[in-house]
Biopython code that builds the backbone (N, CA, C, O; Angstrom):
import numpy as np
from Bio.PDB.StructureBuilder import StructureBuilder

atoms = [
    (1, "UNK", "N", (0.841, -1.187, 0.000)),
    (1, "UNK", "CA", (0.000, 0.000, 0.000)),
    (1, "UNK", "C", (0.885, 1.249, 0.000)),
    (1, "UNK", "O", (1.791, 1.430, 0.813)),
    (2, "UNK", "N", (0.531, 2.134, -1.025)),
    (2, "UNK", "CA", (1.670, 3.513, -0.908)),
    (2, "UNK", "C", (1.137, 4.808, 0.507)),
    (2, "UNK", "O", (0.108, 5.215, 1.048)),
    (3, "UNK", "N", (2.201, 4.959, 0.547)),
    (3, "UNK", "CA", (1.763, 5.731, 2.012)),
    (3, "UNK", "C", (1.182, 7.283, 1.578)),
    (3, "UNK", "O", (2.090, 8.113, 1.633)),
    (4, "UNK", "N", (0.242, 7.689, 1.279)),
    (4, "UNK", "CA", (-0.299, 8.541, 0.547)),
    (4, "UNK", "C", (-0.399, 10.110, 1.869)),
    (4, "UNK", "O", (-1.105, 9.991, 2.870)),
    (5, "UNK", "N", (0.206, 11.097, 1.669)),
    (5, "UNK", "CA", (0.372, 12.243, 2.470)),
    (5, "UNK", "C", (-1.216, 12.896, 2.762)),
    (5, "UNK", "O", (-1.992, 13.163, 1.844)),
    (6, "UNK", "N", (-1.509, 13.079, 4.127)),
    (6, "UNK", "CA", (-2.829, 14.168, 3.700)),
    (6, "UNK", "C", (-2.287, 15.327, 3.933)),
    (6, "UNK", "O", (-1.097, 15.645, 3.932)),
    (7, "UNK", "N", (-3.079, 15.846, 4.102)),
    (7, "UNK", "CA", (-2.764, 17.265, 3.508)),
    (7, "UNK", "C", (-3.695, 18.194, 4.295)),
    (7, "UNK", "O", (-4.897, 18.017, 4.099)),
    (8, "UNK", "N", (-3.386, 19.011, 5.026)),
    (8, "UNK", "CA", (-4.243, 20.375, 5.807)),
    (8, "UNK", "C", (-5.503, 20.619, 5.455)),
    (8, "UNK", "O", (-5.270, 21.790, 5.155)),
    (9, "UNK", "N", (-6.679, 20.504, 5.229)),
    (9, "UNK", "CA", (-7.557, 20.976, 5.186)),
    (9, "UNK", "C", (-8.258, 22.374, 5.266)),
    (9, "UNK", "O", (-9.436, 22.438, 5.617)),
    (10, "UNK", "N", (-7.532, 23.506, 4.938)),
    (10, "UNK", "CA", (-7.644, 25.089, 5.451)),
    (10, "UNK", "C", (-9.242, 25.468, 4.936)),
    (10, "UNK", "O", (-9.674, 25.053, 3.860)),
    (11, "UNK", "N", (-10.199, 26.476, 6.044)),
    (11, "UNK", "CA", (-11.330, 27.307, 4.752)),
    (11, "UNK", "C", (-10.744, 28.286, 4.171)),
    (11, "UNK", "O", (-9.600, 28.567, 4.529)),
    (12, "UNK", "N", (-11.220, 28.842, 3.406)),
    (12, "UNK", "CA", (-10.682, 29.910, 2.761)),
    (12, "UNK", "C", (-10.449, 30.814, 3.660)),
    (12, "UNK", "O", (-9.317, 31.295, 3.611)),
    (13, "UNK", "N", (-11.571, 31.444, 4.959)),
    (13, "UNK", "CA", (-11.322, 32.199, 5.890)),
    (13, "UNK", "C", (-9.808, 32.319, 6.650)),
    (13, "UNK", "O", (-9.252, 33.087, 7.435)),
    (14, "UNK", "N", (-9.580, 31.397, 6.110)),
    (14, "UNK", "CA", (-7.915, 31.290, 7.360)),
    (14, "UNK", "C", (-6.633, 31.105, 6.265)),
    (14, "UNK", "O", (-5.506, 30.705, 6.556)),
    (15, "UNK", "N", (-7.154, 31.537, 4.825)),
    (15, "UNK", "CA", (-5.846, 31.549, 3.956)),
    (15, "UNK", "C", (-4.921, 32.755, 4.090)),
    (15, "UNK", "O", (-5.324, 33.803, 3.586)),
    (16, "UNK", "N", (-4.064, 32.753, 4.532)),
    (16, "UNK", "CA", (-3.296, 33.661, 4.790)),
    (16, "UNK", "C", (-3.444, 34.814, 3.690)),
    (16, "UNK", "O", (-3.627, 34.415, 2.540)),
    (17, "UNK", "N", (-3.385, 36.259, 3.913)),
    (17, "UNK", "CA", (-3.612, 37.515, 3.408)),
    (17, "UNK", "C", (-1.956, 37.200, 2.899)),
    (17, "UNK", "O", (-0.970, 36.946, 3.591)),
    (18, "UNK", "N", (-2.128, 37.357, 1.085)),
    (18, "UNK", "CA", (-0.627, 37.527, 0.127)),
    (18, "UNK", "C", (-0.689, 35.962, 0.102)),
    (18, "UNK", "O", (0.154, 35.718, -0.761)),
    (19, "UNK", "N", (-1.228, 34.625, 0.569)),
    (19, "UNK", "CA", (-0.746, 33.649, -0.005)),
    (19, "UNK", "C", (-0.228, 33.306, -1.069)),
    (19, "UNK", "O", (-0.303, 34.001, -2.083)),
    (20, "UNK", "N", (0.315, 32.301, -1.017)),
    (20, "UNK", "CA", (0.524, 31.415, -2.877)),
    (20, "UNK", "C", (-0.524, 30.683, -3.166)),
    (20, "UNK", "O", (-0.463, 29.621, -2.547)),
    (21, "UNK", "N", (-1.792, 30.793, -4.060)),
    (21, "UNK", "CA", (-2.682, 30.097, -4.406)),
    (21, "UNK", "C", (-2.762, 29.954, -5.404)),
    (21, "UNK", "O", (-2.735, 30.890, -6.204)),
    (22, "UNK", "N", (-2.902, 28.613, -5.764)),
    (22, "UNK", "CA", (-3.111, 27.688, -6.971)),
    (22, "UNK", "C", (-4.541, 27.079, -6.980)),
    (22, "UNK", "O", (-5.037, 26.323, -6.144)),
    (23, "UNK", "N", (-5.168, 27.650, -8.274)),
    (23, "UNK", "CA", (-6.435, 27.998, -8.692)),
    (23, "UNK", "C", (-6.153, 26.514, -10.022)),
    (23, "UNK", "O", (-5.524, 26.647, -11.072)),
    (24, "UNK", "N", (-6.790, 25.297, -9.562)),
    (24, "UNK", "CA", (-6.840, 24.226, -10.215)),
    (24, "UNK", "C", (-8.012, 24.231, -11.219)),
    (24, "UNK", "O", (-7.980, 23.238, -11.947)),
    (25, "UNK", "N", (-8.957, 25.007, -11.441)),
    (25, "UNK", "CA", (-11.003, 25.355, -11.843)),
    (25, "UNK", "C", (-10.318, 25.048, -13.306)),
    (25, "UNK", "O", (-9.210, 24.636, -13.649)),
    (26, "UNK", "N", (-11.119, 25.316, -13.775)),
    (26, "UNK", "CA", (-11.382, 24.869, -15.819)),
    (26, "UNK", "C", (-11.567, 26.309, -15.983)),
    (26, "UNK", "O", (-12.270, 27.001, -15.246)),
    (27, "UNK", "N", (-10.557, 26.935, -17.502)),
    (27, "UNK", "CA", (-10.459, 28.301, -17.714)),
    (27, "UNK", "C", (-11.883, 29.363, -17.561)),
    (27, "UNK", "O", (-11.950, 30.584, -17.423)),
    (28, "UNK", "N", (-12.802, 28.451, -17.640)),
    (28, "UNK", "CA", (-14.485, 29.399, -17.955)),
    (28, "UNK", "C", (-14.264, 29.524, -16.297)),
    (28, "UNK", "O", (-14.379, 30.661, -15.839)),
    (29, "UNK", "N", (-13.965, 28.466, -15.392)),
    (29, "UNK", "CA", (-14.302, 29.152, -13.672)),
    (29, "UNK", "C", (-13.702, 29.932, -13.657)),
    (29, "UNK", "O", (-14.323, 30.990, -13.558)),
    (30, "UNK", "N", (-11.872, 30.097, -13.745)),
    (30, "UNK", "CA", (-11.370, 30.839, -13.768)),
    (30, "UNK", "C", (-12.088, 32.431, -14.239)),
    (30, "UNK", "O", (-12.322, 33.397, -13.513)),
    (31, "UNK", "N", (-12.198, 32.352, -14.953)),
    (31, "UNK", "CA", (-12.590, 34.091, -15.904)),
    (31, "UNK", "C", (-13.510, 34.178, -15.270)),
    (31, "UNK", "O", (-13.534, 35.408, -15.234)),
    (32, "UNK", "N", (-14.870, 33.700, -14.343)),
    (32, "UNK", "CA", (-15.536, 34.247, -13.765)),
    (32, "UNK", "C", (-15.536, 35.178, -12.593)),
    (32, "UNK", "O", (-16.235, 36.053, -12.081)),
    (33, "UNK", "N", (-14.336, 34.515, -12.414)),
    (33, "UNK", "CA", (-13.788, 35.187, -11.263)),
    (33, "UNK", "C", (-12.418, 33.720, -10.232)),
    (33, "UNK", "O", (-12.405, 32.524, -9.939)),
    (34, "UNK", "N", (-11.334, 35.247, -10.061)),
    (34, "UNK", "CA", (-10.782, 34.470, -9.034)),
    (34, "UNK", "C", (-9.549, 35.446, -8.368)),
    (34, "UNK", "O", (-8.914, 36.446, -8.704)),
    (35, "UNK", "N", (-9.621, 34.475, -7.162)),
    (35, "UNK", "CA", (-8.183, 35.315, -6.595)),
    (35, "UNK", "C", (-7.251, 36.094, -6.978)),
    (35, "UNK", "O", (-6.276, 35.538, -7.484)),
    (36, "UNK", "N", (-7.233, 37.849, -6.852)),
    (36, "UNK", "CA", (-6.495, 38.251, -6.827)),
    (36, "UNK", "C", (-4.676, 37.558, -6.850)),
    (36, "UNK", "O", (-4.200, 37.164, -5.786)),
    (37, "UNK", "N", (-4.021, 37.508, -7.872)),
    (37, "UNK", "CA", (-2.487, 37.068, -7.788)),
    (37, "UNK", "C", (-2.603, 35.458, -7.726)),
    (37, "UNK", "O", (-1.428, 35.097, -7.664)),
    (38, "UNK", "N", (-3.238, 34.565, -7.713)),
    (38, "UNK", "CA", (-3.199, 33.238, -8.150)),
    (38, "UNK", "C", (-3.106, 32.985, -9.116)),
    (38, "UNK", "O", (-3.675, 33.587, -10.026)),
    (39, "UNK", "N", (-2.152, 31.735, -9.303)),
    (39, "UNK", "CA", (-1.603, 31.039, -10.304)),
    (39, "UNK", "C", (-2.613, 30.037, -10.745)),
    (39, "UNK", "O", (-3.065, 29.171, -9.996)),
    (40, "UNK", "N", (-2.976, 30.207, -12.097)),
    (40, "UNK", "CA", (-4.305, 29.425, -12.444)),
    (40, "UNK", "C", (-3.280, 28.196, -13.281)),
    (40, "UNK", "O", (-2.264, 28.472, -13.918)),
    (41, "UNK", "N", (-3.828, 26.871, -13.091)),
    (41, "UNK", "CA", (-3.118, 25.586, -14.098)),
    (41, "UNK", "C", (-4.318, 24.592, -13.460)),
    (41, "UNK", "O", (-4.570, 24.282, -12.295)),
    (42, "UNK", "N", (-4.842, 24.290, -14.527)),
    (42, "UNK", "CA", (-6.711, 23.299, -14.832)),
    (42, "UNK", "C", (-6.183, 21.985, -13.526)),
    (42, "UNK", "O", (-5.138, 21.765, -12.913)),
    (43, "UNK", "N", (-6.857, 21.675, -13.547)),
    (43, "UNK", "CA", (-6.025, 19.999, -12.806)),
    (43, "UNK", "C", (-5.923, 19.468, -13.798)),
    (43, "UNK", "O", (-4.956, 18.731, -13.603)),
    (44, "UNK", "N", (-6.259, 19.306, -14.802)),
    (44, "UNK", "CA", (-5.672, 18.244, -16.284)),
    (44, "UNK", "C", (-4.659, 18.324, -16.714)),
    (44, "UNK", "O", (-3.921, 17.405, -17.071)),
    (45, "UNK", "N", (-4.369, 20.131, -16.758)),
    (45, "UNK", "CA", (-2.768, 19.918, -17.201)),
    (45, "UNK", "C", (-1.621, 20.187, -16.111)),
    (45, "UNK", "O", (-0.526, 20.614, -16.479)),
    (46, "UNK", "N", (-1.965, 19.863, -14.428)),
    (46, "UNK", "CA", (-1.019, 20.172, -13.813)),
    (46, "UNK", "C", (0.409, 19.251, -13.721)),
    (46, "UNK", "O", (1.525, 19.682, -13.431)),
    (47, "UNK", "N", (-0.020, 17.648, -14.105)),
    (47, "UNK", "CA", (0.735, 16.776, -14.458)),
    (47, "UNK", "C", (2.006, 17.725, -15.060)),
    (47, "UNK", "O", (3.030, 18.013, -14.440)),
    (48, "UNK", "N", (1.714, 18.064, -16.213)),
    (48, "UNK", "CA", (2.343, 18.730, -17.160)),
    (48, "UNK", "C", (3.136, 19.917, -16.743)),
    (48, "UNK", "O", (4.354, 20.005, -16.896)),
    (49, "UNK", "N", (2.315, 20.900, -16.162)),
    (49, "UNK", "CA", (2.710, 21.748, -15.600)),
    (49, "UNK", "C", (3.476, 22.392, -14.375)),
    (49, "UNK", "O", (4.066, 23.470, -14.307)),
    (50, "UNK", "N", (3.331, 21.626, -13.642)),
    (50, "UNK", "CA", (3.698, 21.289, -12.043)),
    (50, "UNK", "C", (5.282, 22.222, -11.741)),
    (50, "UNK", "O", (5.619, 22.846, -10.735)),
    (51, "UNK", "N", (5.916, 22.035, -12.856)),
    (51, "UNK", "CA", (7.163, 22.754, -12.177)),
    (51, "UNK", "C", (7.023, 24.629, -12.673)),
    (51, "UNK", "O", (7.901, 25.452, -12.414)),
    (52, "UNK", "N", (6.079, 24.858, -13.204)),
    (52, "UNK", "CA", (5.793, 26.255, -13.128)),
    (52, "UNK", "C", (5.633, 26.402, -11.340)),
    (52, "UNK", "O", (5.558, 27.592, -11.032)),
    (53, "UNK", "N", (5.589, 25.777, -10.537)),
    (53, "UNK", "CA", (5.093, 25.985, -9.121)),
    (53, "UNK", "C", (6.350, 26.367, -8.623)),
    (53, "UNK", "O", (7.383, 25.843, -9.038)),
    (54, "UNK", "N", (6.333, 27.422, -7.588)),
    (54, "UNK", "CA", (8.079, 27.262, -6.778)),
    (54, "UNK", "C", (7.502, 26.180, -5.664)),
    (54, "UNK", "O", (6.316, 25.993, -5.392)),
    (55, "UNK", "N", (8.485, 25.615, -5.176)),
    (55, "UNK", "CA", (8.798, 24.513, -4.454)),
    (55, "UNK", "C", (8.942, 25.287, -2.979)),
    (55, "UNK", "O", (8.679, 24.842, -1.861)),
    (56, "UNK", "N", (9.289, 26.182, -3.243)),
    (56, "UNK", "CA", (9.917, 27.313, -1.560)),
    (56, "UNK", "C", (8.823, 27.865, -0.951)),
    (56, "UNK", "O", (9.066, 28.637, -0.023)),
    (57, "UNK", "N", (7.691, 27.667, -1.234)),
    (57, "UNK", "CA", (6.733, 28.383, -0.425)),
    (57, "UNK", "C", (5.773, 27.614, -0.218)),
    (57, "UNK", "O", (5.509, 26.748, -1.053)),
    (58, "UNK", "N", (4.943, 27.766, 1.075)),
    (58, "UNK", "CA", (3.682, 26.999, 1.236)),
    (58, "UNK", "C", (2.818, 27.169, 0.200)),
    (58, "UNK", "O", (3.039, 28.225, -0.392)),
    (59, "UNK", "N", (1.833, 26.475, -0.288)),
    (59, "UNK", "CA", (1.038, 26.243, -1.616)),
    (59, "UNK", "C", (-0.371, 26.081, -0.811)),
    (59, "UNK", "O", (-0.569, 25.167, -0.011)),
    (60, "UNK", "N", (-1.329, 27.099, -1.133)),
    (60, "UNK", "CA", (-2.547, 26.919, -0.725)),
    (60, "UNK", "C", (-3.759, 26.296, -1.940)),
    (60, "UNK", "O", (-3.836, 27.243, -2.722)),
    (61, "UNK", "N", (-4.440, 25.508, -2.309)),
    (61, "UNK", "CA", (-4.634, 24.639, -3.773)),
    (61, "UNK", "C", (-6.393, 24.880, -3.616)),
    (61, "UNK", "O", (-7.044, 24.296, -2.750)),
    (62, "UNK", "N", (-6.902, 25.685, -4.453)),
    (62, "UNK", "CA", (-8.234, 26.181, -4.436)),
    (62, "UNK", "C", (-9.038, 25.161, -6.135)),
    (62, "UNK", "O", (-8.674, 24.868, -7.274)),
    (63, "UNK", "N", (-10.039, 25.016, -5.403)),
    (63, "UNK", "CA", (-10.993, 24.761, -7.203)),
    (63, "UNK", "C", (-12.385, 25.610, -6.501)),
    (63, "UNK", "O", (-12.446, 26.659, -5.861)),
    (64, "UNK", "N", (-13.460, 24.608, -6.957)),
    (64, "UNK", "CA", (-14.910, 25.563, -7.054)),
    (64, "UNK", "C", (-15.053, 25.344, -5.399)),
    (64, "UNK", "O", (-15.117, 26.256, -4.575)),
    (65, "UNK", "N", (-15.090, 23.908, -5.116)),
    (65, "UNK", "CA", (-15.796, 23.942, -3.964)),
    (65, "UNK", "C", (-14.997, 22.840, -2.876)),
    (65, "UNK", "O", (-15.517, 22.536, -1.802)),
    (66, "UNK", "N", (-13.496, 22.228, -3.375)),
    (66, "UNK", "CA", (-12.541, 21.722, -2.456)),
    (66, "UNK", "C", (-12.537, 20.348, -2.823)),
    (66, "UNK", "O", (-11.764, 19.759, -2.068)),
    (67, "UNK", "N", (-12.942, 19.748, -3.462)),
    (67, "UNK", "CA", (-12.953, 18.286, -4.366)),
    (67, "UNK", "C", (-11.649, 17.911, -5.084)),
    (67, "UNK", "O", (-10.878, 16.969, -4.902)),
    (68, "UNK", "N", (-11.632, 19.068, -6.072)),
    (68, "UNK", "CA", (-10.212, 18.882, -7.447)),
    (68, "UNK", "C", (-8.897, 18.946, -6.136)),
    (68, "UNK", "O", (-8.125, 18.057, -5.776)),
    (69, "UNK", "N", (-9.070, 20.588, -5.578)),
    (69, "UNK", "CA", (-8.097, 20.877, -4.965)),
    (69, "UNK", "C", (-7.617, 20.114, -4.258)),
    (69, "UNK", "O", (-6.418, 20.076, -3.983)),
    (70, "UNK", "N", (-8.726, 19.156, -3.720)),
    (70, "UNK", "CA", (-7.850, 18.211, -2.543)),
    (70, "UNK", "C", (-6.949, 17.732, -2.903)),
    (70, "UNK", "O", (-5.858, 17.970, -2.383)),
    (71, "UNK", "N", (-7.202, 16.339, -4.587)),
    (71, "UNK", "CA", (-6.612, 15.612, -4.861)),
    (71, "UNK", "C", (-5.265, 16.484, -5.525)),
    (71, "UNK", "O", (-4.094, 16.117, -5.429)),
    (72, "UNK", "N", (-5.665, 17.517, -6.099)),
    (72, "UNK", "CA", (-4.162, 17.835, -6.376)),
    (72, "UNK", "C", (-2.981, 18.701, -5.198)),
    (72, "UNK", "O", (-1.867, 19.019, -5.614)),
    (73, "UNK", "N", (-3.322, 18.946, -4.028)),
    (73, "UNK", "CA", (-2.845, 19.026, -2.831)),
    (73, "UNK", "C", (-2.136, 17.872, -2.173)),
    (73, "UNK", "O", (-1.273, 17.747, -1.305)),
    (74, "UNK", "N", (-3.070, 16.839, -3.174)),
    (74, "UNK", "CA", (-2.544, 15.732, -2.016)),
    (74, "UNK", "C", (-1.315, 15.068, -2.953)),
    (74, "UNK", "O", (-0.358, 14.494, -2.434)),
    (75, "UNK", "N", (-1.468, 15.218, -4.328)),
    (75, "UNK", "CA", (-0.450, 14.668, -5.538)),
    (75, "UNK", "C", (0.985, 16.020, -5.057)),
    (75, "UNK", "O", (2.139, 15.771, -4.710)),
    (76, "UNK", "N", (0.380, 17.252, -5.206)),
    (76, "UNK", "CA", (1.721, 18.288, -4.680)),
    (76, "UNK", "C", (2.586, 17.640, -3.456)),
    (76, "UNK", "O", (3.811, 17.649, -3.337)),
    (77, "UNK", "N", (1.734, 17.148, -2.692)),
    (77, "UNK", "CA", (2.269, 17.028, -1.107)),
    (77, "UNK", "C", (3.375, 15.816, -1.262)),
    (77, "UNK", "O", (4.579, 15.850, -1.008)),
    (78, "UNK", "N", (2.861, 15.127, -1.581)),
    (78, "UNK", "CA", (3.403, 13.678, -2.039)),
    (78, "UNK", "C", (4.486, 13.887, -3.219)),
    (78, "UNK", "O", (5.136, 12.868, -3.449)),
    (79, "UNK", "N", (4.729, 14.745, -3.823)),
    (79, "UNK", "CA", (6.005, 15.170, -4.949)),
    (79, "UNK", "C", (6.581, 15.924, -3.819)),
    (79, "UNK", "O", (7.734, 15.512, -3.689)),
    (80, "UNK", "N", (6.266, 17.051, -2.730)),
    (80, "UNK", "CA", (7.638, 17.186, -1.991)),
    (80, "UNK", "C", (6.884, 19.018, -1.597)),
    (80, "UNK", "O", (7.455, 19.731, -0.773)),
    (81, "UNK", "N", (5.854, 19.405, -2.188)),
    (81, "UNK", "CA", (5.437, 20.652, -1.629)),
    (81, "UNK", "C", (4.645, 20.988, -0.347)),
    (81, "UNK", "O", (4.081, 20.054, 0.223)),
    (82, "UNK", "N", (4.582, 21.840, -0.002)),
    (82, "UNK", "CA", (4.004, 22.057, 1.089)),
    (82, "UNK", "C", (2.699, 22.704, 0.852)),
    (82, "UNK", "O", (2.605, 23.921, 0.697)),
    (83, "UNK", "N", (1.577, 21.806, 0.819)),
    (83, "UNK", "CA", (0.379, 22.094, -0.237)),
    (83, "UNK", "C", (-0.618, 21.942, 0.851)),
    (83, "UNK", "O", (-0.639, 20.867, 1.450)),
    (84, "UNK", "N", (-1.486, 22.927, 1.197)),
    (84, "UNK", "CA", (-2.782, 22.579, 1.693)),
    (84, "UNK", "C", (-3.878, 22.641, 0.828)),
    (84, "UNK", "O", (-3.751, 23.486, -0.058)),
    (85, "UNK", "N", (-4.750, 22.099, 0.821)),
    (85, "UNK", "CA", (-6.321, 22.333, 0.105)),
    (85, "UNK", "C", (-7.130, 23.686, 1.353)),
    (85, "UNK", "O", (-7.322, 23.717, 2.569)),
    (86, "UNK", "N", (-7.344, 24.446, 0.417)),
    (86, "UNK", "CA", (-8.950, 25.450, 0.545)),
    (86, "UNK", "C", (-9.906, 24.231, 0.555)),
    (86, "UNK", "O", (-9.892, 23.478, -0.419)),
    (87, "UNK", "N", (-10.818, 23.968, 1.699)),
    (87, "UNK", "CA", (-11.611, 22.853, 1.927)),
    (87, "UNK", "C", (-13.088, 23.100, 1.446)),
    (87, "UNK", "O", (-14.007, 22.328, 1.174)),
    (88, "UNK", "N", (-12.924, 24.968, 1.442)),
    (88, "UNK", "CA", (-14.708, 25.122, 1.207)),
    (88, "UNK", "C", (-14.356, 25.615, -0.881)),
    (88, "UNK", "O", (-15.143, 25.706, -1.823)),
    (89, "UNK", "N", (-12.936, 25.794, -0.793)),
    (89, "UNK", "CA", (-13.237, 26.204, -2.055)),
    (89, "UNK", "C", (-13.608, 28.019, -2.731)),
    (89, "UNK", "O", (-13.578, 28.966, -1.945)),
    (90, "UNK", "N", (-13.842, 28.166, -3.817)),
    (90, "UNK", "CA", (-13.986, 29.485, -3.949)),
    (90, "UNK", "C", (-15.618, 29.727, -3.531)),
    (90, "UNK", "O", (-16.012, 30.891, -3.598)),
    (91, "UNK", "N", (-16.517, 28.753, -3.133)),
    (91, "UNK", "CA", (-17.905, 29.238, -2.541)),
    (91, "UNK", "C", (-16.807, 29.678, -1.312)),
    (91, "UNK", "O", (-16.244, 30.764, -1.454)),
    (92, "UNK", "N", (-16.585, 29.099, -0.465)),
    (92, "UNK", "CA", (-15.872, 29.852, 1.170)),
    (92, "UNK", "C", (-15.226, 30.775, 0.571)),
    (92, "UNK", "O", (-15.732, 31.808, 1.010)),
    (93, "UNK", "N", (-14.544, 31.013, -0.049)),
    (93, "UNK", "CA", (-13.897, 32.404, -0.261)),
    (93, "UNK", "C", (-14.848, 33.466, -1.250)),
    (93, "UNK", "O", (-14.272, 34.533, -1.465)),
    (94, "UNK", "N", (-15.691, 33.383, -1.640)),
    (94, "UNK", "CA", (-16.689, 34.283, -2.059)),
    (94, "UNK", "C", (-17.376, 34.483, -0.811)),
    (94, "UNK", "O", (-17.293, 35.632, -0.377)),
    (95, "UNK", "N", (-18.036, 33.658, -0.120)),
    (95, "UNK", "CA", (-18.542, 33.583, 1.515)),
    (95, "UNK", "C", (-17.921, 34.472, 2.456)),
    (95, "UNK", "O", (-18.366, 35.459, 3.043)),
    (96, "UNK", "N", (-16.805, 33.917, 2.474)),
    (96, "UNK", "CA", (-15.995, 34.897, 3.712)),
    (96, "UNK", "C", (-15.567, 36.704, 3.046)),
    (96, "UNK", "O", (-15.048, 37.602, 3.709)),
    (97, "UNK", "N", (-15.925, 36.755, 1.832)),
    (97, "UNK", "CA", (-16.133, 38.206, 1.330)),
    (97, "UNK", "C", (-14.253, 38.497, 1.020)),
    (97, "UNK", "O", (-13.608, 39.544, 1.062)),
    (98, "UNK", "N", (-13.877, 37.252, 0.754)),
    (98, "UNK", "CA", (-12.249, 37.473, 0.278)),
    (98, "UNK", "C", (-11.886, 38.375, -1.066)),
    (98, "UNK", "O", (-12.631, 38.391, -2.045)),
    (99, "UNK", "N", (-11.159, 38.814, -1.020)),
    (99, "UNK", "CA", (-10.907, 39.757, -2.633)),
    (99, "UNK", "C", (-11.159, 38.858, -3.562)),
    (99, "UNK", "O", (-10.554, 37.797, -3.410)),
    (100, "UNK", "N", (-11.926, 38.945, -4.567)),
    (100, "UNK", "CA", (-12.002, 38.024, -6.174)),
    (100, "UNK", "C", (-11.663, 39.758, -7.409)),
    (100, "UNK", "O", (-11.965, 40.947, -7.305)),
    (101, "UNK", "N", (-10.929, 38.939, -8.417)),
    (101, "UNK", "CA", (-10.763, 39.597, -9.981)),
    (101, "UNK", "C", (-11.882, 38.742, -10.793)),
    (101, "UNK", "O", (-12.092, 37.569, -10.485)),
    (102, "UNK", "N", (-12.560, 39.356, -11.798)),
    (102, "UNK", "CA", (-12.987, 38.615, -12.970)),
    (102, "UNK", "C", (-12.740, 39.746, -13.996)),
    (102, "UNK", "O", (-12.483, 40.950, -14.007)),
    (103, "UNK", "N", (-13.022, 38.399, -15.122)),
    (103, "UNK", "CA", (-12.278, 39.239, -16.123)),
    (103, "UNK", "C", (-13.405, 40.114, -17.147)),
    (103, "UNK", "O", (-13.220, 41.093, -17.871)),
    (104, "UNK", "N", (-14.735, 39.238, -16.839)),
    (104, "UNK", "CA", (-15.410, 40.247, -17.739)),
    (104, "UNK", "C", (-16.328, 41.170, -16.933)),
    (104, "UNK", "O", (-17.412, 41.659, -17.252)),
    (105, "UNK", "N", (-15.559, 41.290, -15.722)),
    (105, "UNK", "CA", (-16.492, 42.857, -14.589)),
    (105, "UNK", "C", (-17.666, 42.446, -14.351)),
    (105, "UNK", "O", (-18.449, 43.386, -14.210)),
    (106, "UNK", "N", (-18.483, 40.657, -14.162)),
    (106, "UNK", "CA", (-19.871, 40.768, -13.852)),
    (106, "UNK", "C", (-19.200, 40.082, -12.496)),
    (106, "UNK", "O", (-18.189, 39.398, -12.339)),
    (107, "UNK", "N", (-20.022, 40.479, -11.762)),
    (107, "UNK", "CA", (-20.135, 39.870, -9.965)),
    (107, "UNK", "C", (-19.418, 38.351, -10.049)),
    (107, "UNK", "O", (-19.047, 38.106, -11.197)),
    (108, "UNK", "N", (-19.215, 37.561, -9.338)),
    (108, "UNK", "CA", (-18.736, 36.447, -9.247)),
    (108, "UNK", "C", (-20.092, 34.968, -9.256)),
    (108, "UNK", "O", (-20.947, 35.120, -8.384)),
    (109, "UNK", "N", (-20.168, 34.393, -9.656)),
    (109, "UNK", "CA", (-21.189, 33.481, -9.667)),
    (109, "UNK", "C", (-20.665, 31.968, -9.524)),
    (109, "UNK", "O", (-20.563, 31.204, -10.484)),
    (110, "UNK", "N", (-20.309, 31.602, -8.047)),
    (110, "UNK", "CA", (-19.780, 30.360, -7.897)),
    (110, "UNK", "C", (-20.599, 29.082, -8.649)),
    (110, "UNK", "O", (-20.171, 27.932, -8.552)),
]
sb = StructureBuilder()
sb.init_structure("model")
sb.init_model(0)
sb.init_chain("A")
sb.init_seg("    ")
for serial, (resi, resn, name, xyz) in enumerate(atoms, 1):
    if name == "N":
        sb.init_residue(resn, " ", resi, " ")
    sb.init_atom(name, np.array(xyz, "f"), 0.0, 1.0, " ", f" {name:<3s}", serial, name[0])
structure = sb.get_structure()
């Protein structure tokens, strides 16, 4: 059996103000809105992508509602990062009234 890492469970409420967040959503979630300064990469192509990530900083791992993010928190953790999952997702961080960008200026619609 492989010894599989878990991984922190954070809500969005307690993501540290300036984190490193990695926004895993499909490009249409994305553009609806998302975190100010997060690094957006789909979970499909993070395989692929993964070393765009720095390795030196804690990694906070967001999708819609804490599902995607887990599993790819828990694949980061297990390659060697220090990855928590957002547990509620961008509903908890729309909830807790956290800063969101979108790109075409309508309100956010989780």
């Amino acid at each position: 059996m492989t010894n599989v890492p878990q991984v922190p469970q954070i809500p969005a409420r307690e993501v540290p103000p300036g984190a490193y967040l990695l926004d895993v959503r499909e490009p249409e979630e994305w553009a609806a809105g998302h975190a100010p300064g997060a690094v957006h990469i789909p979970l499909g192509e993070l395989g692929a992508r993964y070393t765009e990530l720095d390795t030196g900083r804690p990694l906070f791992v967001v999708c819609r509602s804490g599902h995607r993010s887990g599993y790819a928190a828990q694949a980061l953790a297990g390659a060697g990062w220090d990855a928590s999952n957002v547990s509620d997702g961008m509903f908890g961080w729309q909830a807790a009234g956290l800063p969101m960008t979108c790109e075409s200026g309508q309100p956010y619609v989780a």
